[in-house]
C-alpha positions as CSV (number, residue, x, y, z in Angstrom):
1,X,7.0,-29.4,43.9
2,X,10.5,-27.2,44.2
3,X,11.4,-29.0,41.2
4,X,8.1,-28.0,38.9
5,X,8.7,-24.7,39.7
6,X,12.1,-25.0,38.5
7,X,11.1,-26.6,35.7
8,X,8.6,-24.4,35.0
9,X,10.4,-21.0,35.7
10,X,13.6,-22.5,33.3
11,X,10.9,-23.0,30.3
12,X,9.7,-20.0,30.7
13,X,13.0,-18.3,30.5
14,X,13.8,-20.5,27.7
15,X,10.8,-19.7,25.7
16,X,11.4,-15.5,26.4
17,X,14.9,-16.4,25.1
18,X,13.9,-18.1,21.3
19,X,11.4,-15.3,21.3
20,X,13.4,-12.7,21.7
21,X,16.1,-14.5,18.6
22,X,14.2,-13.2,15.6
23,X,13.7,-10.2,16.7
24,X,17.4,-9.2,17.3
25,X,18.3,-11.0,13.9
26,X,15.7,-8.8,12.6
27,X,17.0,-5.6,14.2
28,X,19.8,-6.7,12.9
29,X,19.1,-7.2,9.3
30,X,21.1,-4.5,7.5
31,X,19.0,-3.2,4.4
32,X,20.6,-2.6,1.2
33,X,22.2,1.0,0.3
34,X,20.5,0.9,-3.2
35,X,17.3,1.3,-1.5
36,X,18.3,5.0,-0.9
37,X,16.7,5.5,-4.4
38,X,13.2,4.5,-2.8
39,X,13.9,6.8,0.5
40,X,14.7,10.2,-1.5
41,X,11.1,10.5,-2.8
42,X,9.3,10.1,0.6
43,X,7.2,12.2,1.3
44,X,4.4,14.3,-0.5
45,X,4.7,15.9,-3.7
46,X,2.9,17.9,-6.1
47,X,2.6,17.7,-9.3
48,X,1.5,19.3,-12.3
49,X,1.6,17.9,-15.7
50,X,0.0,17.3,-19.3
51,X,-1.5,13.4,-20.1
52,X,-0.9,13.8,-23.7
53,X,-4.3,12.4,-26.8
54,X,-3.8,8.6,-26.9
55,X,-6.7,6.3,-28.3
56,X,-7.2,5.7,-24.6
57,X,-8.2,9.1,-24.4
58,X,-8.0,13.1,-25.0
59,X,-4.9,14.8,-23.5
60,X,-5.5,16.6,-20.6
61,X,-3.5,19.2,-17.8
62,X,-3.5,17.4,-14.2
63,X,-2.4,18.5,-10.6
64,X,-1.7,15.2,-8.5
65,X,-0.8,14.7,-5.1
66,X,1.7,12.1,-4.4
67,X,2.7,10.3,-1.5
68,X,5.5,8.1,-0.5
69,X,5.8,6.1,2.2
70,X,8.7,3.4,3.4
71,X,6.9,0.2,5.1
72,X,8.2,-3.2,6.1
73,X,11.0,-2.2,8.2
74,X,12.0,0.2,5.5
75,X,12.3,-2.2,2.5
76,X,9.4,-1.5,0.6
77,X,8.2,2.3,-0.8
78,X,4.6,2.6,-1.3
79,X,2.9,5.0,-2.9
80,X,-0.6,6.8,-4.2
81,X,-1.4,9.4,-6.5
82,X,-4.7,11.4,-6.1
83,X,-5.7,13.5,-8.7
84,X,-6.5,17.4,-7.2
85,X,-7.0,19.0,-10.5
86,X,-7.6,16.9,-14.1
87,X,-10.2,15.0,-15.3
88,X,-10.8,12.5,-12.5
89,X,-10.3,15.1,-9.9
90,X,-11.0,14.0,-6.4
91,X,-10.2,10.6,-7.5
92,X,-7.8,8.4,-6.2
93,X,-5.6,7.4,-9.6
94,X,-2.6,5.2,-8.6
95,X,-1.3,3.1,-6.2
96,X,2.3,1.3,-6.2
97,X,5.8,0.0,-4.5
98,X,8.9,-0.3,-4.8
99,X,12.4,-2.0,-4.0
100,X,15.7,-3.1,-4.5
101,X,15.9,-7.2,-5.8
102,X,19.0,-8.0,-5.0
103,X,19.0,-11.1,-6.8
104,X,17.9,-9.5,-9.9
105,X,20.1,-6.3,-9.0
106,X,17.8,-3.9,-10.2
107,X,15.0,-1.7,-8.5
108,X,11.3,-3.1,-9.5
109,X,8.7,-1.1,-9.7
110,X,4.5,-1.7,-10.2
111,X,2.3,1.2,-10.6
112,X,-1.4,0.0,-10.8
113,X,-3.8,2.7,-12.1
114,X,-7.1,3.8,-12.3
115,X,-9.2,1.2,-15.2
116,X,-7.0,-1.9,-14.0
117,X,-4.7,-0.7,-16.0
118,X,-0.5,-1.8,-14.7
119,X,3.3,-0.3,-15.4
120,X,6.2,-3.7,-14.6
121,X,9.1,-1.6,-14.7
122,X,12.8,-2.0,-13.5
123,X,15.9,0.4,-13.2
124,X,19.5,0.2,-12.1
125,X,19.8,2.7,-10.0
126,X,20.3,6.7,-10.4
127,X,22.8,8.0,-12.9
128,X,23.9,11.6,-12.1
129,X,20.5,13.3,-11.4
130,X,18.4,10.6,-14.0
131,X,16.6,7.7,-13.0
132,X,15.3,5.4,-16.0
133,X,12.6,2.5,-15.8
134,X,12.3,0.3,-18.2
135,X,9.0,-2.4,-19.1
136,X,5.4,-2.6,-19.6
137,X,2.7,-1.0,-19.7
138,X,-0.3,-3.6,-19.6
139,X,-3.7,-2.5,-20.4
140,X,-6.2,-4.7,-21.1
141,X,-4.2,-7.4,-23.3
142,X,-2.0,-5.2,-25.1
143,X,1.8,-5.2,-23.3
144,X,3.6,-2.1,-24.6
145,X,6.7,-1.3,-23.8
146,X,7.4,2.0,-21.8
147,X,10.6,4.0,-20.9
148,X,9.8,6.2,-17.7
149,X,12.6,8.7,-17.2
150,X,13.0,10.8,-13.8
151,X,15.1,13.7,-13.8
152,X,15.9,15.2,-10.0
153,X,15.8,18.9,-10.1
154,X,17.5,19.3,-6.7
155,X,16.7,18.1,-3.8
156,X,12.7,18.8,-3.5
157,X,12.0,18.5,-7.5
158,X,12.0,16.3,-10.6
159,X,10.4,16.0,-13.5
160,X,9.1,12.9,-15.3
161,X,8.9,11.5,-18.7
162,X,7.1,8.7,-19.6
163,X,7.3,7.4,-23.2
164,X,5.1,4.3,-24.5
165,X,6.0,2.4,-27.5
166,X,2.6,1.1,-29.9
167,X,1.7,-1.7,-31.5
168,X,3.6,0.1,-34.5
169,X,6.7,0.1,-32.7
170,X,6.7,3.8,-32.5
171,X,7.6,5.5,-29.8
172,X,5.2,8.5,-28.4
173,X,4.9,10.4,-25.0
174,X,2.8,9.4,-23.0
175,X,2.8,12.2,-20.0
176,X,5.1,14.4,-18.8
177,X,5.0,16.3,-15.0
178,X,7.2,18.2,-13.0
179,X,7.0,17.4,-9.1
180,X,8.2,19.3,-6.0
181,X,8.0,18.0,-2.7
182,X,6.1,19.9,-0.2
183,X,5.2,19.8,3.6
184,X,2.4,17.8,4.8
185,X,-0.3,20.4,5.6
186,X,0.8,21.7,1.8
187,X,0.5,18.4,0.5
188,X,-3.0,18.0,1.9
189,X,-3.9,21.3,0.7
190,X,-2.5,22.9,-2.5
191,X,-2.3,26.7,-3.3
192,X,-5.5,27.8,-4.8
193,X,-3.8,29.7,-7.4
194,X,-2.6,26.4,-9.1
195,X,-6.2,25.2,-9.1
């Protein structure tokens, strides 16, 4: 009997022991400096902008509300836009991630949108205060490519440019916005007076 409960208490010990292995290697899993590109836009953001006549649709002024959020142990940014001023106002219009492929060495990026619409884009990192995606911008089954360029006004702003290229391999802009990161009761509710 002495030597069941033995037995029985070593197991047990053993088992806490390989248990408690991935969860120190994973503690211990360093994640990637480049993924400080992803960290410096969480949070929420607001931002006002101008979606410019395409045949998709007429231009159009827009407040959005982003947010940004770091999951998976910090590897991954997620993020949603909801639209507080624009022509689908109240309307959730975008949802995406983020991170660094180290294999690839590049930051990918997928934005899906509103209509089923998708943006495949990749970037190598910051350069100065610009950050420039390049891809696709699939809607429907047309794949167009886009340039999305982000250009950090500070600390707390930036404004974005995104360019898509048409079947007639012209360039045009697509929308433009400028963003500034505000507090989380601000972000929730934005100043009447930009309404």
């Amino acid at each position: 009997m002495k030597k069941m409960l033995i037995l029985a208490v070593t197991l047990f010990a053993l088992s806490a022991l390989a248990q408690d292995k991935p969860v120190k290697a994973a503690e211990e899993q360093k994640l990637p400096q480049q993924l400080s590109v992803e960290k410096w836009f969480v949070g929420g953001w607001i931002c006002e902008g101008t979606q410019h006549a395409s045949r998709i649709g007429p231009g159009a002024k827009f407040t959005d509300r982003f947010s940004f959020n770091m999951t998976l142990r910090g590897s991954w940014l997620i993020y949603q836009i909801d639209q507080l001023k624009g022509p689908v106002k109240g309307k959730q219009t975008l949802i995406g991630s983020s991170t660094w492929d180290a294999n690839a060495k590049v930051h990918v990026r997928r934005d899906m949108n509103i209509g089923g619409s998708r943006v495949d884009v990749t970037s190598p990192g910051w350069d100065g205060d610009k950050l420039i995606y390049t891809g696709y911008m699939i809607i429907g089954a047309e794949k167009l490519p886009v340039k999305h360029t982000l250009t950090k006004k500070g600390d707390a702003a930036y404004d974005a440019y995104l360019e898509v290229t048409g079947a007639d391999g012209k360039p045009a802009m697509w929308e433009e916005e400028s963003c500034k990161k505000v507090s989380s009761a601000r972000a929730m509710t934005p100043n009447p007076s930009t309404m």
